[in-house]
C-alpha positions in Angstrom: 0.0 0.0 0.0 1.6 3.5 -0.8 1.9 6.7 1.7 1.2 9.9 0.5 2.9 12.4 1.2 1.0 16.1 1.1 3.6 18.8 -0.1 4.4 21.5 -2.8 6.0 25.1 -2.3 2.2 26.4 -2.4 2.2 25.3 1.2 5.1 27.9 2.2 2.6 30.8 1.2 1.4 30.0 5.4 3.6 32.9 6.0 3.0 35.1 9.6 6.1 37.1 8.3 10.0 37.6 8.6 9.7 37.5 13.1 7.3 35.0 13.4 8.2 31.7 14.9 6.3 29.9 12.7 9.0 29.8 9.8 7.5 28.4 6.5 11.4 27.5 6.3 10.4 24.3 8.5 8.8 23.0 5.8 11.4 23.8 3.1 14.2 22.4 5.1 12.6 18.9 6.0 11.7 18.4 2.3 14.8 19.1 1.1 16.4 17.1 4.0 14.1 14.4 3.2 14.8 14.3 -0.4 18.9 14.2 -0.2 18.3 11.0 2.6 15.9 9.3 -0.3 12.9 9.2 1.9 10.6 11.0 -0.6 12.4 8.4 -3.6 11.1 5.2 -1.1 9.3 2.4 -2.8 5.3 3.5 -2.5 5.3 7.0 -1.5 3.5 9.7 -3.4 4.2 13.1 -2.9 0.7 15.0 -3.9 -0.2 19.2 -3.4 -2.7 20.6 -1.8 -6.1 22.2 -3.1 -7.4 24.9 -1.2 -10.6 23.8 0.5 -13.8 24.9 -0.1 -16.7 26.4 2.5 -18.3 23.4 2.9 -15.2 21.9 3.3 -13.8 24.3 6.2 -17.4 24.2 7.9 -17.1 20.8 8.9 -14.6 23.0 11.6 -15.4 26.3 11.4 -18.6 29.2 11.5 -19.2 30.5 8.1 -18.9 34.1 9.7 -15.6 33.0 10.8 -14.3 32.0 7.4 -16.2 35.3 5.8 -14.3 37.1 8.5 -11.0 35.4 7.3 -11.3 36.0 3.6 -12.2 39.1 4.2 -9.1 40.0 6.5 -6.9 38.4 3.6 -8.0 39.8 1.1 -8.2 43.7 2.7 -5.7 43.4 5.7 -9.0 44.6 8.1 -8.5 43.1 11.4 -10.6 41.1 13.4 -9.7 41.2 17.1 -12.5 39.4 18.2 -11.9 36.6 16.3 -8.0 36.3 16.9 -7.4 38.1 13.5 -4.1 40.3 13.8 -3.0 39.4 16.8 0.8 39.0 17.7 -0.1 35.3 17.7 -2.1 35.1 14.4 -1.7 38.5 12.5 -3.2 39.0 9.1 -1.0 39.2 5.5 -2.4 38.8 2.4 -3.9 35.5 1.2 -4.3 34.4 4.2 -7.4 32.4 3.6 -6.0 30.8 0.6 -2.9 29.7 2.4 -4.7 28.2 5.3 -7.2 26.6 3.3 -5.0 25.0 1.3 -3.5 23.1 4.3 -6.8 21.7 5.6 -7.7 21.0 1.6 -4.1 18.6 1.7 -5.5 17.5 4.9 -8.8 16.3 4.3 -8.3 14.8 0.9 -5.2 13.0 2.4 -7.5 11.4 5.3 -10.0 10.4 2.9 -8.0 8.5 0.4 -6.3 6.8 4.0 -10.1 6.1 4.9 -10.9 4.6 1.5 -7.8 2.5 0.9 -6.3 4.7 -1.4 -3.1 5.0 0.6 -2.1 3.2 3.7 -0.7 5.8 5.4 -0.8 9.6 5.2 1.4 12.5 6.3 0.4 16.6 6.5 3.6 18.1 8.0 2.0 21.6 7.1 -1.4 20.7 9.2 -1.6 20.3 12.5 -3.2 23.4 13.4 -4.8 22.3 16.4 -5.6 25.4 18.4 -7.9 27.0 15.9 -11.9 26.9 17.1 -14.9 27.2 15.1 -15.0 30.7 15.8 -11.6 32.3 16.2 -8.0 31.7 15.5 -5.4 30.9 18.2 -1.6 29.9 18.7 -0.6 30.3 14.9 -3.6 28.6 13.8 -6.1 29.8 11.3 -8.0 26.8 10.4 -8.3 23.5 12.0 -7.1 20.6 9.4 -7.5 18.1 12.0 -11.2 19.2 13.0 -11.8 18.8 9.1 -10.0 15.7 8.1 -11.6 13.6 11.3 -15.0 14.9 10.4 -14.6 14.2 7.1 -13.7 10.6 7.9 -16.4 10.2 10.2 -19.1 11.6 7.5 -17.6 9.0 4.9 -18.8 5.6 7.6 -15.9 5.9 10.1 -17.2 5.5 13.3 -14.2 5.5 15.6 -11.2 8.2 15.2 -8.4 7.7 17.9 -6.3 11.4 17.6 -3.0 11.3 19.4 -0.9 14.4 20.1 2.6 14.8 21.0 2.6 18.6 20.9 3.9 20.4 23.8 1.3 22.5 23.9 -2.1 21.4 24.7 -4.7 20.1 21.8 -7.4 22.6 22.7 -9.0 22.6 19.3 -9.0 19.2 18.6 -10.3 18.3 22.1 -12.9 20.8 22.1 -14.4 20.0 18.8 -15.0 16.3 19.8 -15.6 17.2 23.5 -19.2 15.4 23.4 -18.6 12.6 20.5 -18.3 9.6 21.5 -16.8 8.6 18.2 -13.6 10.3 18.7 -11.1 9.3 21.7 -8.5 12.8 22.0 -5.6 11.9 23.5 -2.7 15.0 24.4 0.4 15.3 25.9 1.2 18.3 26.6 3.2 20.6 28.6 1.2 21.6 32.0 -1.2 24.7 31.2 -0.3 25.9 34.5 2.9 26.9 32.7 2.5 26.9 28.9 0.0 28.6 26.5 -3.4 27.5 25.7 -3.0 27.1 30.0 -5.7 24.3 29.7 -6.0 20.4 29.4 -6.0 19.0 33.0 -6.6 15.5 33.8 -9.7 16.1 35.2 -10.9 17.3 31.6 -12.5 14.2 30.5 -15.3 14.9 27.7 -19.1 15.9 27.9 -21.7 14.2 29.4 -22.7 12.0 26.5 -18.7 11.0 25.9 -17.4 10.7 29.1 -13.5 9.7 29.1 -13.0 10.3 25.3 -10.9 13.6 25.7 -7.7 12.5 27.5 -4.9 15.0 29.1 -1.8 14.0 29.9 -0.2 17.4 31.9 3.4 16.9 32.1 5.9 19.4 34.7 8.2 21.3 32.7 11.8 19.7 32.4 10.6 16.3 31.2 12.9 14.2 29.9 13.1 11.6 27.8 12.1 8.3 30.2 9.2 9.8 31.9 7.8 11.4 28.3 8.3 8.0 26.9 6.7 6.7 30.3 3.3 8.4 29.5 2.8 7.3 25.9 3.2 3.7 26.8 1.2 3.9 29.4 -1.6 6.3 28.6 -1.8 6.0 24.9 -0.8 2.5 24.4 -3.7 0.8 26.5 -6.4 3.4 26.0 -6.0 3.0 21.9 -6.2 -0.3 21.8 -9.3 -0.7 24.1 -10.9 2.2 22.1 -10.2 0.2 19.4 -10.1 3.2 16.8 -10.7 2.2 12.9 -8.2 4.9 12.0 -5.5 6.7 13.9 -5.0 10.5 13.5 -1.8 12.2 14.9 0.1 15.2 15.4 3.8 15.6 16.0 4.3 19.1 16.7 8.0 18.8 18.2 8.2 21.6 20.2 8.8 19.0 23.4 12.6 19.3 22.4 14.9 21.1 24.7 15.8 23.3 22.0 12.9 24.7 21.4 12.2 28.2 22.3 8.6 28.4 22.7 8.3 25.1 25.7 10.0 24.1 28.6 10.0 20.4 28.2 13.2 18.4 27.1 12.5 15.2 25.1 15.0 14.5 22.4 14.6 13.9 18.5 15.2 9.9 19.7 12.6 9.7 21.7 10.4 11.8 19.7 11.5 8.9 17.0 10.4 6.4 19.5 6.7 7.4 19.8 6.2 7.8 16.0 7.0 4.3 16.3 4.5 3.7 18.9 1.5 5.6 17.0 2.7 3.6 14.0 2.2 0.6 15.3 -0.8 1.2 17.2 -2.2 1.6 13.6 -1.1 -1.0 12.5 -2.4 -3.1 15.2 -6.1 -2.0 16.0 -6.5 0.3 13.2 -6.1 -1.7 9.7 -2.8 0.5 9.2 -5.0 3.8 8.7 -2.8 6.2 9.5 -2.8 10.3 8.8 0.1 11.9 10.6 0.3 15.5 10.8 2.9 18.6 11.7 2.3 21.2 14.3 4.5 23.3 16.5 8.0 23.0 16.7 10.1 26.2 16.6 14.0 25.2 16.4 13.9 25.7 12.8 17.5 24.4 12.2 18.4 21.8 14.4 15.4 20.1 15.5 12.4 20.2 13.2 13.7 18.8 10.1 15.2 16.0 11.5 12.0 15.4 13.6 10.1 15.5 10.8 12.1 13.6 8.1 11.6 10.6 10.8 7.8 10.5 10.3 8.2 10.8 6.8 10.1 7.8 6.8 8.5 5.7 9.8 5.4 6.4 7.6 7.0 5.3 4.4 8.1 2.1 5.9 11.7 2.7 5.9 12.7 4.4 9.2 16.3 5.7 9.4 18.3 5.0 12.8 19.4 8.2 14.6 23.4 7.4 14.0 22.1 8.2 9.9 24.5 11.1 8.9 23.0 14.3 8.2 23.8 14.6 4.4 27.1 17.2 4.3 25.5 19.4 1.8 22.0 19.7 3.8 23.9 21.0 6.9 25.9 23.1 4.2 23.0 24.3 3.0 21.2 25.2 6.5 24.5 26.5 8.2 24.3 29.1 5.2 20.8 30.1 5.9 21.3 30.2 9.7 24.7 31.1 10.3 25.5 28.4 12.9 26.2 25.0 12.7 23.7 22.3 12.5 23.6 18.5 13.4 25.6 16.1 12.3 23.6 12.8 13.1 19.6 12.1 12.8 19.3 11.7 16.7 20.8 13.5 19.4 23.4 10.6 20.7 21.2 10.0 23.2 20.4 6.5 24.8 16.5 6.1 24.9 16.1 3.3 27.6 12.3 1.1 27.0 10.3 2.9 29.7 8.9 1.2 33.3 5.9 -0.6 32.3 2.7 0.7 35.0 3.1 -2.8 36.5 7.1 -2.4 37.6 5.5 0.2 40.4 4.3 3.5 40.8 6.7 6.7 42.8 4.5 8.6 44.6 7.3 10.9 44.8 7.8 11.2 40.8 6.1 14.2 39.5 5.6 12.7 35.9 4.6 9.3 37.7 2.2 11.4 40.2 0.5 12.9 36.7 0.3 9.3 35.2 -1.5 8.4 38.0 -3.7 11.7 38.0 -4.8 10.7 34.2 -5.5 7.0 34.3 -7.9 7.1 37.3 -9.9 9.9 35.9 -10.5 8.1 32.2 -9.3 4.6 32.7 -12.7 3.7 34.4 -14.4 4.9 31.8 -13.1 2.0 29.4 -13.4 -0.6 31.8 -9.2 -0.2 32.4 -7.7 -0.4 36.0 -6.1 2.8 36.6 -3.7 1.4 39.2 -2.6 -1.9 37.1 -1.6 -3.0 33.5 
C-alpha cells in the first residue's frame, strides 16, 4: 500500500512574516532534508499538493462568519480582534485564507484516500493546526485541518477516530471540537497549562456528558525528559487505543517538546520523539487496519530540530525508518549552516540512549512528578473503558 505524502512550495505561502516563529522554512528544510536522505524516492510513496478547501469543506470546523471574516481579512488586511485576526499570535497578510485553506484541503483529501484505501498511510507536515476553534483563531492557527480531516472521515462511515498528540502545547482545538462525540477518543500530551500557553488540558478534563473519558490529558511538569515522556505514551496512549479500538489513527507531532525549542519548557530529544512515532505507527497497525494520517504542528527550532524530527515521520510512515546514528547529508547542513549562520547537526538523533520505559506494573513513585501525573490521568479516564487505573 503506498503513503502519501502532502507537499508542494504552495504550502510555504502559510507565512505570519520575517519575526514569526512559525517559519515556513520548517517545511522547506525537512523536504529538502528528506529528499537528499531518499525518503521522498522510497518504494510507494506519493508526494501530492494541496487544493485549497472549499466552504463546505472548512465548515465541517469552522462558523461561516468566521471563514467570511478570514477572507475578508486576507484579502483587505482589516482586522478582526475578536476573532484572533491580527494578533501577535495570528496576525493577518495577504492571502491568508488561501494559504490556510489550502492546508486543511491537503488535509482532508489526504485522510479520505487513507479512509478509502487509497493509501495506507498519510502524512500533512504543514497541518496540525490544532488550536484553531470554530469561531476564532489561536496559537498560529487559522484553520483546523485536524477538526476537518476527522470529520470528514467520520461523514464518509468511520465510526471511531483515535487522535493522538505529541505537541507540547495542549490540543485545545481538537479536544474541544469532539468534546461530546463519542466517536472520537482525543488523547494529548502536553506541557502543563499551569505553565504553557493555551493554559488548559488538566486531567480532570474528561469529555461531555454523552462521551465521558474520550478527551484525554496528559499534563506533564516542565523539564521532562526523555524516560518519563516516553513513560506516558506507553502507558496512557498505548492501552487506551487499543481498548478504544479506533478504525483509523490520526496524529500530530508538533515537536516543540525538544529542549531546544524556544517556545516550551519540556526536554524530550529527536530519539525519543522517534520512538513514539513508532508507537503511534504501530498502534495503527495493530487496532486500526494501518490507517494512519500523521500530521505537523509546532515546533520552533527551525534548524536543528524540526527537520530531522520531521524527516523521521516521513520515513516511519514510508516504511523505511532511518536510525538516529544516519549522517545528516554534508550538503543539507551546508546548506542550512548558510541560511542560519551556525552550525547544524551532524547525526539524525541527538546521541542519546532512549532506555524502554517502566511498564505501569514495575511500580508507581508517589514521589515522581511525571509518575504522580500518570497516575492523575488513568484514574480519571481509565474507568471509563473498563481499564484499572492502578494496574496493566
Amino acid at each position: 500500500m503506498p503513503t502519501r505524502v502532502v507537499w508542494s512550495p504552495a504550502l510555504l505561502g502559510y507565512d505570519f512574516g520575517p519575526e514569526h516563529p512559525m517559519a515556513p522554512l520548517r517545511l522547506e528544510m525537512t523536504f529538502r532534508l528528506a529528499e537528499m536522505l531518499g525518503v521522498l524516492a522510497l518504494p510507494g510513496v506519493e508526494v501530492v499538493g494541496a487544493g485549497e478547501a472549499g466552504d463546505e469543506v472548512l465548515a465541517l470546523a469552522h462558523d461561516p462568519t468566521y471563514v467570511a471574516a478570514v477572507r475578508l481579512a486576507s484579502e483587505t488586511g482589516q482586522l478582526d480582534l475578536e476573532r484572533g485576526l491580527g494578533t501577535d499570535d495570528d496576525p493577518v497578510f495577504p492571502g491568508m485564507h488561501e494559504a490556510a485553506a489550502r492546508v486543511v484541503g491537503g488535509g482532508v483529501e489526504a485522510a479520505l484516500a487513507v479512509w478509502g484505501g487509497q493509501v495506507e498511510h498519510a502524512v500533512n507536515l504543514a497541518g496540525g493546526m490544532h488550536h484553531a476553534m470554530p469561531g476564532h483563531a489561536s496559537g498560529f492557527c487559522v484553520y483546523n485541518d485536524v477538526v476537518a480531516a476527522i470529520r470528514a472521515v467520520l461523514a464518509a462511515g468511520a465510526e471511531r477516530v483515535a487522535y493522538v498528540d505529541v505537541d507540547a502545547h495542549h490540543g485545545d482545538g481538537v479536544e474541544a471540537a469532539f468534546w461530546d462525540d463519542p466517536r472520537v477518543l482525543t488523547i494529548s500530551v502536553h506541557e502543563s497549562g499551569h505553565t504553557l500557553f493555551p493554559g488548559t488540558g488538566h486531567p480532570g478534563d474528561v469529555g461531555g456528558p454523552d462521551a465521558r473519558g474520550t478527551a484525554v490529558n496528559v499534563a506533564l511538569p516542565t523539564g521532562t525528559r526523555d524516560a518519563a515522556w516516553l513513560r506516558a505514551m506507553t502507558c496512557i496512549v498505548d492501552p487506551l487505543v487499543r481498548a478504544f479500538a479506533p478504525q483509523m489513527v490520526v496524529s500530530q507531532h508538533g515537536c516543540d517538546a525538544h529542549g531546544l525549542d524556544p517556545l516550551a519548557n519540556l526536554a524530550v530529544s529527536v530519539d525519543a520523539q522517534r520512538r513514539a512515532m513508532e508507537l503511534v505507527h504501530g498502534l495503527a497497525h495493530e487496532v486500526a487496519g494501518g490507517r494512519w494520517l500523521a500530521t505537523g504542528g509546532g515546533g520552533y527550532s527551525v534548524a536543528q530540530v524540526v527537520p530531522r524530527v520531521w524527516t523521521h515521520l516521513l520515513a516511519i510512515a514510508a516504511h523505511g525508518p532511518l536510525d538516529v546514528s544516519t549522517p545528516v547529508p554534508e550538503l543539507w547542513r551546508e546548506e542550512a549552516a548558510a541560511v542560519f549562520g551556525f552550525p547544524v547537526p551532524q547525526v539524525m538523533g541527538d546521541g542519546v540512549s532512549v532506555a524502554t520505559p517502566r511498564p505501569w506494573s514495575a511500580g508507581y513513585d508517589p514521589a515522581n512528578d511525571v509518575d504522580r501525573v500518570i497516575l492523575a490521568t488513568r484514574q480519571a479516564v481509565f474507568p471509563w473503558h473498563d481499564l484499572d487505573p492502578l494496574y496493566d
